[in-house]
N, CA, C and O of each residue as an XYZ file, in Angstrom:
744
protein
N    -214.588   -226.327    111.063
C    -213.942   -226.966    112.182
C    -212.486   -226.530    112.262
O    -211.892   -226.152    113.272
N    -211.986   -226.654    110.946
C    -210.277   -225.953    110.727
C    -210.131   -224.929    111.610
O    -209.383   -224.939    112.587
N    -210.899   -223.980    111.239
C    -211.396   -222.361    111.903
C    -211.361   -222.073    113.204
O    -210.628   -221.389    113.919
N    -212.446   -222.834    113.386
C    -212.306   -223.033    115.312
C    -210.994   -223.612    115.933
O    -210.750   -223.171    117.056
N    -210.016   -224.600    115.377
C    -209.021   -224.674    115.973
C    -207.785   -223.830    115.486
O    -206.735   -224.259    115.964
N    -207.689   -223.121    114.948
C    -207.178   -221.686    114.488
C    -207.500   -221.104    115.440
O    -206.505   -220.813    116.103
N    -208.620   -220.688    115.976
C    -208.720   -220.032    116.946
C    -208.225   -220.237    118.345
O    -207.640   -219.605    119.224
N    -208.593   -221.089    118.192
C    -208.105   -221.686    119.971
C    -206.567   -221.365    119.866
O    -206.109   -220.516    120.631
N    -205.800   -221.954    119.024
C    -204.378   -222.080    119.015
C    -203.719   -220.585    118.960
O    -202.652   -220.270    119.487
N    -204.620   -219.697    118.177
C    -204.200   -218.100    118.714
C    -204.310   -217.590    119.545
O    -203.440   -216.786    119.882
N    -205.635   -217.836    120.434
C    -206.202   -218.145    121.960
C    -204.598   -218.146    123.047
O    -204.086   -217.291    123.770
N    -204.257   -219.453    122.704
C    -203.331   -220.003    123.590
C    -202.003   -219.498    123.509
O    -201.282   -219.389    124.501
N    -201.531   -219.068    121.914
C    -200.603   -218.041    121.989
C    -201.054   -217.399    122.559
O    -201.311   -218.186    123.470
N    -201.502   -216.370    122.927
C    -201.817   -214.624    123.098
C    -201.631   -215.061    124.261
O    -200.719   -214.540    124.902
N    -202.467   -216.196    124.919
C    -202.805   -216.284    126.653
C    -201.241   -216.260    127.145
O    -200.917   -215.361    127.920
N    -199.907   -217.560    126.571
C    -198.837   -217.727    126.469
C    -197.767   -216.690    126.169
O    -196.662   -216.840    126.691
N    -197.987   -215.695    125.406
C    -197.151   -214.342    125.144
C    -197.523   -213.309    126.284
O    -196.581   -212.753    126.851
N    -198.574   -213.062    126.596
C    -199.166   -212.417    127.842
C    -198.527   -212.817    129.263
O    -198.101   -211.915    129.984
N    -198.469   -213.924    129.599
C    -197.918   -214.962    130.860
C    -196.426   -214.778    130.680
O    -195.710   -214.674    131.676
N    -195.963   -214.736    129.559
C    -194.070   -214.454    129.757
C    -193.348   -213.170    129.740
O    -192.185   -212.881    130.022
N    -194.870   -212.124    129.123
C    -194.704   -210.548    129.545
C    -194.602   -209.641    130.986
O    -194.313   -208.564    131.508
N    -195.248   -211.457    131.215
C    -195.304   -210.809    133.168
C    -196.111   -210.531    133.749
O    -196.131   -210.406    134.974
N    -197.148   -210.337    132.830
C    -198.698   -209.935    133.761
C    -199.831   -210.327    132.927
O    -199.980   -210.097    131.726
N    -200.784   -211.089    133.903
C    -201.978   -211.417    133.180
C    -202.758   -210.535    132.887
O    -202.750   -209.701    133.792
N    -203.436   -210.268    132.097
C    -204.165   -208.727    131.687
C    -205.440   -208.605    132.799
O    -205.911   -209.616    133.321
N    -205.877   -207.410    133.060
C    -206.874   -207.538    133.985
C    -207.861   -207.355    133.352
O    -208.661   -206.641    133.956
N    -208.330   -207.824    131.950
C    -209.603   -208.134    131.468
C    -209.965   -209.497    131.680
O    -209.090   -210.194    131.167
N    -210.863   -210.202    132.207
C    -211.354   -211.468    132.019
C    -211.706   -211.789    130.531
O    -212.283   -210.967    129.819
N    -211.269   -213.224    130.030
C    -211.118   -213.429    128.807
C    -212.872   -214.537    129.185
O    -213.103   -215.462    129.963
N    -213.747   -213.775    128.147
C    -214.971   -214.797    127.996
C    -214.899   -216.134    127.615
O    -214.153   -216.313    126.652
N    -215.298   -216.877    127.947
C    -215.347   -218.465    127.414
C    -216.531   -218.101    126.320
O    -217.327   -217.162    126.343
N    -216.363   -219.260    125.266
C    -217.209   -219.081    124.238
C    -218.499   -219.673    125.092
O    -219.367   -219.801    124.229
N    -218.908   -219.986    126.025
C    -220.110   -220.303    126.952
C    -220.897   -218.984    126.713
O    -221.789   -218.618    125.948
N    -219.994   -218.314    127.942
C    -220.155   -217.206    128.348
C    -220.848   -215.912    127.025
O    -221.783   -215.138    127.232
N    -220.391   -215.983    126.291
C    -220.585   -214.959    124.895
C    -221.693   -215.644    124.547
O    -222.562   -214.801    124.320
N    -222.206   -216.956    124.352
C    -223.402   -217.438    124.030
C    -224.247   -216.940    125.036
O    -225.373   -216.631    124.644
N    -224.065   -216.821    125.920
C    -225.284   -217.083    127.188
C    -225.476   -215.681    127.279
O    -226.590   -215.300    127.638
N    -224.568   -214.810    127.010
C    -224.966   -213.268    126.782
C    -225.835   -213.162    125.729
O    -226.979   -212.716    125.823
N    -225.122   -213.713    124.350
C    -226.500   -213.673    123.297
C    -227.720   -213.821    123.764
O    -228.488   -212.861    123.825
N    -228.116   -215.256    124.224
C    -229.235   -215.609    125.001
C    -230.084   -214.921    125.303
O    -231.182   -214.658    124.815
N    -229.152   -214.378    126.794
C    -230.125   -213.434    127.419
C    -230.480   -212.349    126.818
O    -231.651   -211.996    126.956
N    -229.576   -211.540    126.002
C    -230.009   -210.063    125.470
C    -231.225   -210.453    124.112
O    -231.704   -209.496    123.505
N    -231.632   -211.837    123.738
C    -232.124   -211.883    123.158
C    -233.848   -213.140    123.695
O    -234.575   -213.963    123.138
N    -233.705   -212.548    124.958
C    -234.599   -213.649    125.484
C    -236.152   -213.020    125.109
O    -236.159   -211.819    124.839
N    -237.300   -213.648    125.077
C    -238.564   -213.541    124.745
C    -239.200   -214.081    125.506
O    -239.667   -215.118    125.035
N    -239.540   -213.850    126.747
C    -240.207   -214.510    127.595
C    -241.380   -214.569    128.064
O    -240.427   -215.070    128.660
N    -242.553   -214.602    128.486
C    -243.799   -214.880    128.220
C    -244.080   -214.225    129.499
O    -243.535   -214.758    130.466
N    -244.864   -213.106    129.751
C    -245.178   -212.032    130.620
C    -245.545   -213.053    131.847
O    -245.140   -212.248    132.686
N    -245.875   -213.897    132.458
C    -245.515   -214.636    133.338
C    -243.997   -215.435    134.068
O    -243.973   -216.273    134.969
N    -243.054   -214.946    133.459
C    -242.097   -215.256    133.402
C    -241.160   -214.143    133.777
O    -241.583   -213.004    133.581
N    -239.749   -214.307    134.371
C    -238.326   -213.577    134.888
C    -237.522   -214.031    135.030
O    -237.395   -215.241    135.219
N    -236.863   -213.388    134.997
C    -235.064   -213.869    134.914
C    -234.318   -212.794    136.376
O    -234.669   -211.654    136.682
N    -233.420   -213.503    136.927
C    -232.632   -212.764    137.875
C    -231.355   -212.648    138.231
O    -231.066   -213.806    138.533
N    -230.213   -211.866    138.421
C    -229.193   -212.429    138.781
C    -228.593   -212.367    140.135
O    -227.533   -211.753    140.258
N    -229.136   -212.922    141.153
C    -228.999   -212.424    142.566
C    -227.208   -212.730    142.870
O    -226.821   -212.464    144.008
N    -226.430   -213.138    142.114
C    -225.145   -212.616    141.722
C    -224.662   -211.315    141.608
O    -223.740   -210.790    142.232
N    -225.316   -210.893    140.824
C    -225.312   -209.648    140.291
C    -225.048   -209.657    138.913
O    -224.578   -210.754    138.610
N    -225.169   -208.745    137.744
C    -224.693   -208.887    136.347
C    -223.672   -209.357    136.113
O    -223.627   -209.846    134.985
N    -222.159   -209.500    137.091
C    -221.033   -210.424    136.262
C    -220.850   -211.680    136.723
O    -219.709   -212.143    136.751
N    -222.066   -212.504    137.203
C    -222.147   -213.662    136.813
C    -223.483   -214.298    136.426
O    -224.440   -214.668    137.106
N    -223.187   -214.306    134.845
C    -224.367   -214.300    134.083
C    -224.627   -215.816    133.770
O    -225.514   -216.178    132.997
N    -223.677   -216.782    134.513
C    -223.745   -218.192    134.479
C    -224.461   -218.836    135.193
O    -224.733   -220.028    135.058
N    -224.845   -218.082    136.048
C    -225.567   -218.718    137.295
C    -227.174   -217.673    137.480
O    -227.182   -216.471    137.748
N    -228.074   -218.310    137.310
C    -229.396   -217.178    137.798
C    -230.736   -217.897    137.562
O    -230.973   -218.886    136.868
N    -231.670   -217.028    138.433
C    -232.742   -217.538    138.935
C    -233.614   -217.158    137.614
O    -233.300   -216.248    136.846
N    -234.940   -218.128    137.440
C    -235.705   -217.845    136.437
C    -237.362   -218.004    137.268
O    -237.781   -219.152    137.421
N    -237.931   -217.228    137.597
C    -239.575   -217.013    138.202
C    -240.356   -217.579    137.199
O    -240.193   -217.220    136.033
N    -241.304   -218.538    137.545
C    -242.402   -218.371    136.466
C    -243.851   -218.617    137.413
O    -244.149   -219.371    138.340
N    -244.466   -217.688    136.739
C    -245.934   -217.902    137.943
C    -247.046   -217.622    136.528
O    -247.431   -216.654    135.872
N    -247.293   -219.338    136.553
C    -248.235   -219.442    135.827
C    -249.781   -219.164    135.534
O    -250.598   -219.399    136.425
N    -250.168   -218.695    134.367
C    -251.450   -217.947    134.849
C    -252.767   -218.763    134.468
O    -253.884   -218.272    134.634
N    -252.556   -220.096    133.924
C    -253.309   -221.007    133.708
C    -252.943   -222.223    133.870
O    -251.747   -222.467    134.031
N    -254.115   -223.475    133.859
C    -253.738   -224.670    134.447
C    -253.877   -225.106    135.997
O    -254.460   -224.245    136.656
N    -253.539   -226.064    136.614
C    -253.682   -226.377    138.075
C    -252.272   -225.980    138.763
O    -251.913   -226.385    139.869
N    -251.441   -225.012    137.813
C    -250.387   -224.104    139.199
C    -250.755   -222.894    139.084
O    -249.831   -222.191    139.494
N    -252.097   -221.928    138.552
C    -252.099   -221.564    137.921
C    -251.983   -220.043    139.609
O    -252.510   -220.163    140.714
N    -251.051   -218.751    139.053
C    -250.942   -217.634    140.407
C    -250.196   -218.244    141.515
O    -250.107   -217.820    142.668
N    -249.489   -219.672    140.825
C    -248.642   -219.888    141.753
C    -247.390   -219.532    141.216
O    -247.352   -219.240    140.021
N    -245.808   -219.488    142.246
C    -244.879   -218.738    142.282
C    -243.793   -219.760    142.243
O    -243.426   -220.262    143.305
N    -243.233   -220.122    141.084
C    -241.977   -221.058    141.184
C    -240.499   -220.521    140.738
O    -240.238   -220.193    139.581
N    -239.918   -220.495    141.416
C    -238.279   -220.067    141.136
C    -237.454   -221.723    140.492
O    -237.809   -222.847    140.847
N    -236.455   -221.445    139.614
C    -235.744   -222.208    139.104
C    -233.806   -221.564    139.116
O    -233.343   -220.464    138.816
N    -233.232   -222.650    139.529
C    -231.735   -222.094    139.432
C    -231.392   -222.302    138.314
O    -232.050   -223.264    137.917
N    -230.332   -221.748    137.098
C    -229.912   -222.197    136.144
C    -228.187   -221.860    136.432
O    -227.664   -220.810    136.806
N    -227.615   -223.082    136.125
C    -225.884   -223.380    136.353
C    -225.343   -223.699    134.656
O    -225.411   -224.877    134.307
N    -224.932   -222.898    133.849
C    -224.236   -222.853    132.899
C    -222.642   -222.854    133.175
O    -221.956   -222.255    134.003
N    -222.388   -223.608    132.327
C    -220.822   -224.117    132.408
C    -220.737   -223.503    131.161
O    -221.628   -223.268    130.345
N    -218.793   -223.132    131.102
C    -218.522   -223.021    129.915
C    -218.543   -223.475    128.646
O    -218.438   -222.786    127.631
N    -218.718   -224.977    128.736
C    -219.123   -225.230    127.510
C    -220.490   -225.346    126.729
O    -220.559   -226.138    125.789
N    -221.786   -224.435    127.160
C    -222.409   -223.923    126.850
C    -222.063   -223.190    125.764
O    -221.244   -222.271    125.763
N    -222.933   -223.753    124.474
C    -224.172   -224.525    124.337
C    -223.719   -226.257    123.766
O    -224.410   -226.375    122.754
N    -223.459   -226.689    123.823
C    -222.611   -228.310    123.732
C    -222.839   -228.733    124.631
O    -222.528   -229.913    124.471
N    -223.430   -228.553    126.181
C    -224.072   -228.800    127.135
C    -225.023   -228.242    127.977
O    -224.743   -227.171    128.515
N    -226.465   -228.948    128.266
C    -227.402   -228.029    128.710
C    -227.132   -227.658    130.240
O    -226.886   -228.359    131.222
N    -227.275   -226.261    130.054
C    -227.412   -225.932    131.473
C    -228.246   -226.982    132.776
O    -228.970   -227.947    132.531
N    -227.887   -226.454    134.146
C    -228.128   -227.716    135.323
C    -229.363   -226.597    135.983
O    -229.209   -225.562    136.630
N    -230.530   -227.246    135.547
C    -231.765   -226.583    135.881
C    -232.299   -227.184    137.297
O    -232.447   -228.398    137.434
N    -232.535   -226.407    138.174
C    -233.091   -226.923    139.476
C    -234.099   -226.344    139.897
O    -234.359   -225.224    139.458
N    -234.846   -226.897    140.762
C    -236.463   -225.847    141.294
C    -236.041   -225.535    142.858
O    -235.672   -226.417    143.633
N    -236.149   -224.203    143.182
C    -235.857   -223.981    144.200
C    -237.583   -223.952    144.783
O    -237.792   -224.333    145.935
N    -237.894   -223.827    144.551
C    -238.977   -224.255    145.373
C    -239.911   -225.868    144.994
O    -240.184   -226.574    144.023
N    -240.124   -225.820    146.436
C    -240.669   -227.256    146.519
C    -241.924   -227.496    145.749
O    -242.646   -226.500    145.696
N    -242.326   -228.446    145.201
C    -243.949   -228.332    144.265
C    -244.064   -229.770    144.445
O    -243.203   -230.622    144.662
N    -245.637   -229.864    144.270
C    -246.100   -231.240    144.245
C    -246.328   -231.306    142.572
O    -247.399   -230.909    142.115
N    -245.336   -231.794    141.734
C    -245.546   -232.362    140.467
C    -244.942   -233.374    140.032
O    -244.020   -233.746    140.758
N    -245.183   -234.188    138.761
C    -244.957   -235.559    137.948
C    -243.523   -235.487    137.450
O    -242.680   -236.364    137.264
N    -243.503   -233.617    137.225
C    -242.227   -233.817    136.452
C    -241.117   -233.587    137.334
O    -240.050   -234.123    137.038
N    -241.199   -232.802    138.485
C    -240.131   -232.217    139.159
C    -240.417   -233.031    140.461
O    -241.490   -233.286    141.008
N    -239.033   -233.386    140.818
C    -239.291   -234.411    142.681
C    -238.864   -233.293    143.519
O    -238.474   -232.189    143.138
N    -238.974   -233.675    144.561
C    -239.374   -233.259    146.052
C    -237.692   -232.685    146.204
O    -237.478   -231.799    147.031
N    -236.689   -233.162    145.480
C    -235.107   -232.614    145.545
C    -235.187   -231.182    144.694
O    -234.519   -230.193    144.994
N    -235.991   -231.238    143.737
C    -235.791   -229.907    143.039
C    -235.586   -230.362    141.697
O    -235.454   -229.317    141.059
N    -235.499   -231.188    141.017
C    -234.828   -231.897    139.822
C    -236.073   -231.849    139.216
O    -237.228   -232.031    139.601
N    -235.228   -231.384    137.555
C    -236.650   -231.406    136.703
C    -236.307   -232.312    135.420
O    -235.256   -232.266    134.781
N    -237.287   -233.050    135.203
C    -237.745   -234.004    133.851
C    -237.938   -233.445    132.695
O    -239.037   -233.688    132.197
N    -237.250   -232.789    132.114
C    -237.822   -231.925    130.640
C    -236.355   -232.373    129.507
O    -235.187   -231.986    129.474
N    -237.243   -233.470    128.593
C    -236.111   -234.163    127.342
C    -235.220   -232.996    127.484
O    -234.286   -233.147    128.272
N    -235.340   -231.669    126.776
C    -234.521   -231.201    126.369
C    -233.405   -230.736    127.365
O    -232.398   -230.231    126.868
N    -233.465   -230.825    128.339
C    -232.514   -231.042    129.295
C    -231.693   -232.221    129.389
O    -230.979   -232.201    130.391
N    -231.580   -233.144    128.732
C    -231.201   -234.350    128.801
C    -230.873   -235.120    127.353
O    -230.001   -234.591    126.665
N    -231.434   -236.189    126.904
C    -231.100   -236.667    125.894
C    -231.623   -235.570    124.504
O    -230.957   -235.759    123.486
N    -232.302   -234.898    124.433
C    -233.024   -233.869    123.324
C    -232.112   -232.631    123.326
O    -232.318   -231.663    122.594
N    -231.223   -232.712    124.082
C    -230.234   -230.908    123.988
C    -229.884   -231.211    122.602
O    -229.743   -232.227    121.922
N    -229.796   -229.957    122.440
C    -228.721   -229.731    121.173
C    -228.461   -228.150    121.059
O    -229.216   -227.215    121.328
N    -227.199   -228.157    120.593
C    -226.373   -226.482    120.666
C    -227.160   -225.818    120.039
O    -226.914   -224.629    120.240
N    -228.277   -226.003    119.145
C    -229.346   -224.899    118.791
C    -230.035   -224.372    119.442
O    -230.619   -223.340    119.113
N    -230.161   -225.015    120.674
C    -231.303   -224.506    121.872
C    -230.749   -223.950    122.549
O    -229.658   -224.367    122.936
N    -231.372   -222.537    123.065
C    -231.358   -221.671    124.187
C    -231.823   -221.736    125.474
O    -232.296   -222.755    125.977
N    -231.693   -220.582    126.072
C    -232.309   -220.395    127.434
C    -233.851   -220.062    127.127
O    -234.696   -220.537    127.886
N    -234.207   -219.348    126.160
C    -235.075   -218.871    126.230
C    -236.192   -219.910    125.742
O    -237.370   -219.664    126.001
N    -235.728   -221.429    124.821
C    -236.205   -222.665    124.356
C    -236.585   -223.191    126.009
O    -237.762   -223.408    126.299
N    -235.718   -223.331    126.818
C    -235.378   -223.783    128.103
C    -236.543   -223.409    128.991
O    -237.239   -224.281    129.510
N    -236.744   -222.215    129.156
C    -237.907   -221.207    129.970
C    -239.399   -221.793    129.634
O    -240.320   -222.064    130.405
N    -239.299   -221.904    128.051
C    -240.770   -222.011    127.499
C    -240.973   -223.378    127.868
O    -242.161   -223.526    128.158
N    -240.141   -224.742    128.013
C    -240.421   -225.867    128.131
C    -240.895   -226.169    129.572
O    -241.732   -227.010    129.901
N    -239.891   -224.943    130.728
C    -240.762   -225.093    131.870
C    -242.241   -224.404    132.048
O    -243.182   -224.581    132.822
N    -242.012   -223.655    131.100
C    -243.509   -222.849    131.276
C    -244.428   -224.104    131.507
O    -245.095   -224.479    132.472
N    -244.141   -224.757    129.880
C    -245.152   -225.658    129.616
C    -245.374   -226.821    130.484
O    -246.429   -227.402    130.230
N    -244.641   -227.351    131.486
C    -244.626   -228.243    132.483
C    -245.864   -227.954    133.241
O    -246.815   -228.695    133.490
N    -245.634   -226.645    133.571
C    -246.811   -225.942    134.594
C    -247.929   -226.061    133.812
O    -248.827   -226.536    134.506
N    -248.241   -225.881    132.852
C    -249.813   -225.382    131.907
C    -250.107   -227.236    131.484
O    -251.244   -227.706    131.494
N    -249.241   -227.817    131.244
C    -249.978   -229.267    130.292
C    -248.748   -230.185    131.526
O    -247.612   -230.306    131.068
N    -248.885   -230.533    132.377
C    -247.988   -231.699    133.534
C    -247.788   -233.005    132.804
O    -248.794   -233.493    132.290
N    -246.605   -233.664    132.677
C    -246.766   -234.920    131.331
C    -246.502   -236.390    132.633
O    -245.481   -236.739    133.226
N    -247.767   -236.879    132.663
C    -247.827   -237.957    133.817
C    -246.961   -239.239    133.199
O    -246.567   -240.111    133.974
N    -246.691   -239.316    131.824
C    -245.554   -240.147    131.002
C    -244.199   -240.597    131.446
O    -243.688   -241.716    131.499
N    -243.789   -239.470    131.734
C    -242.240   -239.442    131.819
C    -242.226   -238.562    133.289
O    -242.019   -237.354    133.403
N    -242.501   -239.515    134.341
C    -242.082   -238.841    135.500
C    -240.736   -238.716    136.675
O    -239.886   -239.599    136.790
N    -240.750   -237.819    137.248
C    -239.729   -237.754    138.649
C    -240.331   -238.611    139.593
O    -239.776   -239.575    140.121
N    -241.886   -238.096    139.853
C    -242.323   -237.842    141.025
C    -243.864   -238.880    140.677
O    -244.943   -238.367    140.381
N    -243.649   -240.267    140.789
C    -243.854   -241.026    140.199
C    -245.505   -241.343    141.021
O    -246.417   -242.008    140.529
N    -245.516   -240.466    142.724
C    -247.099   -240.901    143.455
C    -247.966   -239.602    142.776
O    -249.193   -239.628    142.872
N    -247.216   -238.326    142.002
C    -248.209   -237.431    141.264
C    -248.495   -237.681    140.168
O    -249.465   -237.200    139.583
N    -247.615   -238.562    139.652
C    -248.018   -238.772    137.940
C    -249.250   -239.534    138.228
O    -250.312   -239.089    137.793
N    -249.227   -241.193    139.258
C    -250.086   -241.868    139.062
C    -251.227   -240.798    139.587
O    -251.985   -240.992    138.637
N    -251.785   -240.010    140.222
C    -252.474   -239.390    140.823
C    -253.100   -238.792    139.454
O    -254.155   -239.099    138.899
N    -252.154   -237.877    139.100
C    -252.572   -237.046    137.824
C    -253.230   -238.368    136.696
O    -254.320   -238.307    136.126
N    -252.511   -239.185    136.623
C    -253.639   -240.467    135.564
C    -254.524   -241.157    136.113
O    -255.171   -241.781    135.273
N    -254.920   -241.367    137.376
C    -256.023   -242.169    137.448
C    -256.725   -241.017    138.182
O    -257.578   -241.716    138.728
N    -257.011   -239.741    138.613
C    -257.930   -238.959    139.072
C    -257.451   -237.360    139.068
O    -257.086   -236.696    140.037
N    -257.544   -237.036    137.964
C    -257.274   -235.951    137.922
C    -257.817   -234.605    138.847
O    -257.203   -233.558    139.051
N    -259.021   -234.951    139.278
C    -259.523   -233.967    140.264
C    -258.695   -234.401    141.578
O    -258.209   -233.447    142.185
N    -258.543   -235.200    141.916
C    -257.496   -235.460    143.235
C    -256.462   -234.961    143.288
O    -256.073   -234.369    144.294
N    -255.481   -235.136    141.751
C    -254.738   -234.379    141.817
C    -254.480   -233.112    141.215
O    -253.318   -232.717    141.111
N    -255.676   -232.272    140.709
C    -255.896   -230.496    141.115
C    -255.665   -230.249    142.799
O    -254.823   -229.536    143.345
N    -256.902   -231.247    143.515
C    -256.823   -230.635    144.688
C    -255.396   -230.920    145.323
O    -255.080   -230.275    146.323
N    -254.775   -231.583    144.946
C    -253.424   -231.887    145.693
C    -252.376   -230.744    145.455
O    -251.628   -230.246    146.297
N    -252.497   -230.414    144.018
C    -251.396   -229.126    144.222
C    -252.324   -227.663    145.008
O    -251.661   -226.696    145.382
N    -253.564   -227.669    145.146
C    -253.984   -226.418    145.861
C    -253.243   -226.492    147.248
O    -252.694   -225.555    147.828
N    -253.374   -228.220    147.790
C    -253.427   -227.916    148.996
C    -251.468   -227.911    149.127
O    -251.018   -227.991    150.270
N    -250.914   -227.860    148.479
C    -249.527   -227.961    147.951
C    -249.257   -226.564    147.946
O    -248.521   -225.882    148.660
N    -249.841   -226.341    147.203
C    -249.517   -224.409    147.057
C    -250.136   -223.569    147.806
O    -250.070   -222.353    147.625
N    -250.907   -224.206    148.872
C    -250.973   -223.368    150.036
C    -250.199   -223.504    151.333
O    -250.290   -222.756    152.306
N    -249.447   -224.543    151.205
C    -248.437   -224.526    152.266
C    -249.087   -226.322    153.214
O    -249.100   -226.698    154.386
N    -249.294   -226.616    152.578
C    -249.931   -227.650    153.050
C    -249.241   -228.514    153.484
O    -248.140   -228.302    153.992
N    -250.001   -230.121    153.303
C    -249.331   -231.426    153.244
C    -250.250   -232.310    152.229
O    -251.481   -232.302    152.209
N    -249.298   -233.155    151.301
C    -249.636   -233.946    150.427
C    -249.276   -235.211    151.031
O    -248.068   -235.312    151.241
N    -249.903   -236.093    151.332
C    -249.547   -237.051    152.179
C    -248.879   -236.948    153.788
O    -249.517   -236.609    154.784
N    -247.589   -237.292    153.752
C    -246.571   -236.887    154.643
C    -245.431   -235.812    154.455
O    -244.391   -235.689    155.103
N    -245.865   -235.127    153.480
C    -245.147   -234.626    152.907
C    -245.653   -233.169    152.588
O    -246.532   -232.765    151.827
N    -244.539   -232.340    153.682
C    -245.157   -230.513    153.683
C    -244.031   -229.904    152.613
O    -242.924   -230.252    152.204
N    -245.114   -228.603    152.358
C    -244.997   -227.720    151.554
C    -244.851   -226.403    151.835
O    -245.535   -226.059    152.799
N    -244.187   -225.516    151.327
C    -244.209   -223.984    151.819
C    -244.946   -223.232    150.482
O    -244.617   -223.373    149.304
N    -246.002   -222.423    151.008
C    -246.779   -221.680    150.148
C    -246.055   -221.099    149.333
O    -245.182   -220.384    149.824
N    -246.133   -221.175    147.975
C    -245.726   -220.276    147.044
C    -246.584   -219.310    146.103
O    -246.316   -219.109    144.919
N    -247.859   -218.632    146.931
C    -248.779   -218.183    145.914
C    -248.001   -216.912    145.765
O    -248.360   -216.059    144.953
């Protein structure tokens, strides 16, 4: 802990000796976020149903889309995009995971917001992006009707599970689940 604030405090010199030299350097100085989330990615393992994107472009590696089109289960050849918003203090805080596309499921609501512990009370600075990816995988393959968002699919998914297979078909074909439309994502 000593260490790390050693650092910072040389940090803040250098930043401070730099600023009275007259010019801020034109390297961008990484946040220790940032250097993690590079680890991350250059070390991601992702499950051949799965992608990563940076419709940013490579220098902003804080912000990017993650595809997963699951190949089993009741989403199963369907096509879901996810935003991921990393802040600098990554990993001490989990990234702000969102579903850009709309889905009829227990865990994720109709806003885009997803239900997965480790996003929430279960983070911890040991976990990655690539921990992160696999937990949505698994949303799609095993749906946990327990701990829901989207509280008329969970009950659906527990008291008739064939009702609610057919509900995400007709979901992932662009349908309507009740009153409530969908744009195809096969």
């Amino acid at each position: 802990m000593i260490g790390l604030f050693k650092v910072k405090e040389k940090q803040k010199e250098e930043s401070q000796n730099t600023n009275r030299r007259g010019g801020a350097s034109s390297l961008k100085k990484q946040s220790a976020g940032e250097l993690r989330l590079h680890k991350d990615i250059s070390e991601l393992n992702l499950p051949k149903s799965c992608s990563i994107s940076f419709p940013n472009g490579k220098n902003d590696l804080m912000n990017f889309e993650v595809t997963i089109k699951p190949d089993e289960g009741y989403y199963k050849n369907g096509k879901f995009v996810f935003t991921f918003q990393v802040s600098n203090v990554y990993p001490h805080e989990a990234p702000k995971v969102k579903s850009k596309t709309k889905v009829y499921h227990p865990n994720i609501d109709l806003d885009g917001n997803v239900c997965l512990n480790i996003l929430r009370e279960d983070w911890k600075p040991v976990l990655n992006i690539n921990t992160i990816i696999y937990g949505l995988f698994h949303l799609f393959t095993e749906p946990n009707h327990e701990d829901p968002l989207n509280h008329d699919a969970a009950a659906v998914l527990r008291d008739n599970p064939k009702m609610f297979e057919a509900n995400v078909k007709r979901a992932m074909s662009g349908g309507c689940v009740g009153e409530i439309s969908f744009t195809r994502c096969f």
